[in-house]
C-alpha positions as CSV (number, residue, x, y, z in Angstrom):
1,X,3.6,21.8,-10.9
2,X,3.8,22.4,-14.7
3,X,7.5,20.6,-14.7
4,X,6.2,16.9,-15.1
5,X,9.9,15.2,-15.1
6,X,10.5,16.9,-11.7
7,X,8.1,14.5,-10.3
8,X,8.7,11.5,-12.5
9,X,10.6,8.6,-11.0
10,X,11.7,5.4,-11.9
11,X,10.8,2.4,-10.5
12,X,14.4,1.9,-9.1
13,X,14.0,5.1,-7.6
14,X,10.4,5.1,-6.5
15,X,11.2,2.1,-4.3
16,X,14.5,3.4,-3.0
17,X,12.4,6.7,-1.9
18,X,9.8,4.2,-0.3
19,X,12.6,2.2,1.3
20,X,14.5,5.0,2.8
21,X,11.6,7.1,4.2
22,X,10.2,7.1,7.9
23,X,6.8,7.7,6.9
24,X,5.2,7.8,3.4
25,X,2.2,9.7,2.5
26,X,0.3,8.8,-0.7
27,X,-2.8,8.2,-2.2
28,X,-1.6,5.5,-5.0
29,X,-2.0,1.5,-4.5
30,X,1.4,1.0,-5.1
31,X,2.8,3.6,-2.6
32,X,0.2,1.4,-0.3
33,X,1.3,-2.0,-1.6
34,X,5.4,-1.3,-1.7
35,X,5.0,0.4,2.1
36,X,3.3,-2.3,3.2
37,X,5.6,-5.0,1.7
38,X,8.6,-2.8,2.9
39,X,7.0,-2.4,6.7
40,X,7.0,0.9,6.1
41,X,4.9,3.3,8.3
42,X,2.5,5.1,5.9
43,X,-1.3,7.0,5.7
44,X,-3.5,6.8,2.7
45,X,-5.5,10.0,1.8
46,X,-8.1,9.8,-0.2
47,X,-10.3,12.5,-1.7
48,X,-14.1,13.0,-2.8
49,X,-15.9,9.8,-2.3
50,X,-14.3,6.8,-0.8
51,X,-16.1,4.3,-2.5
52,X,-14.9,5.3,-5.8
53,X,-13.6,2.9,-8.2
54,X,-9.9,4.7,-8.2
55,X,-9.6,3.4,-4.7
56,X,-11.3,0.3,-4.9
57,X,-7.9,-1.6,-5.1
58,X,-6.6,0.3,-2.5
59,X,-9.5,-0.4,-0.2
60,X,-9.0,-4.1,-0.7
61,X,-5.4,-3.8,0.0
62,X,-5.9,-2.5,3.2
63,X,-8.9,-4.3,4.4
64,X,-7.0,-7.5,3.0
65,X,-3.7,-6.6,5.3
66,X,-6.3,-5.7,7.9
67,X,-5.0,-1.7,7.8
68,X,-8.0,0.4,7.1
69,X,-7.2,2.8,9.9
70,X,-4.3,3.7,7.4
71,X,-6.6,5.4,5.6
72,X,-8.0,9.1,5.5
73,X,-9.9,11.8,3.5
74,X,-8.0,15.0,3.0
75,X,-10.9,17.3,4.6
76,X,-9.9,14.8,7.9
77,X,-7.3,15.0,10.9
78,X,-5.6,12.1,10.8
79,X,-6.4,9.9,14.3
80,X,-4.1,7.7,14.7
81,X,-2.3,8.0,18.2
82,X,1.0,7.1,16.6
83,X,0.9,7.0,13.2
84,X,4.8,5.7,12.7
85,X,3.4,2.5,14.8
86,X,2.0,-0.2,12.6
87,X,1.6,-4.1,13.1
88,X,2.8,-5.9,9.7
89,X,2.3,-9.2,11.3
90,X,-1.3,-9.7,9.7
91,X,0.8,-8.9,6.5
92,X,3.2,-11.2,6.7
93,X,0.6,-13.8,6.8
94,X,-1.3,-12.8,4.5
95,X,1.3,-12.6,2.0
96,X,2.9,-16.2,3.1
97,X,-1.0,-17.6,2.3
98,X,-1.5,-16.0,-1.2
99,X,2.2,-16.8,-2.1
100,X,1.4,-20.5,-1.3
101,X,-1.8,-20.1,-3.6
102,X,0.0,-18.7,-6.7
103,X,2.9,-21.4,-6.1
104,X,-0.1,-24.3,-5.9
105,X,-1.9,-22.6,-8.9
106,X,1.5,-22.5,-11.2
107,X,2.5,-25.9,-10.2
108,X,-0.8,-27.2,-11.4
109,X,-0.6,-25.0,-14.2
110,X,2.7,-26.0,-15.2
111,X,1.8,-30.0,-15.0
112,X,-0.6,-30.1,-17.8
């Protein structure tokens, strides 16, 4: 625990781990955004309150991508029947409609 370079990864390697793993466990927003973008089965714990501001982003994320179930407090069992078993498709469509808003807003941007 005291060795901080044992857990420090890249970003190369952070996303390799994320790619290549069957199910991630994490409590960050970016573990939550990358295994959502990489349809990766994952659960969220989150500690103490779970209103707090910390996991305010990752709250939207998941409510955004319509995955809330994903997440869990530490003090509770996990109950999902099959946590490896996730349906991306409200993802994908999400993600196709706010790409299409950031293309509009920088082509709009970009003509002034």
């Amino acid at each position: 625990m005291n060795n901080f370079n044992h857990y420090a990864t890249g970003i190369e390697e952070f996303l390799y781990l994320i790619d290549h793993a069957t199910l991630i466990c994490t409590n960050s927003f970016h573990g939550t955004a990358f295994s959502s973008l990489l349809k990766k089965p994952f659960i969220v714990y989150r500690a103490g309150n779970l209103r707090t501001a910390r996991f305010s982003r990752v709250n939207s994320l998941l409510e955004l991508f319509g995955l809330s179930e994903r997440a869990t407090d530490l003090k509770l069992k996990i109950d999902l029947d099959d946590p490896f078993k996730i349906d991306f498709s409200r993802c994908e469509k999400v993600l196709s409609a706010e790409r299409e808003k950031a293309f509009d807003f920088l082509k709009n941007a970009l003509r002034r």
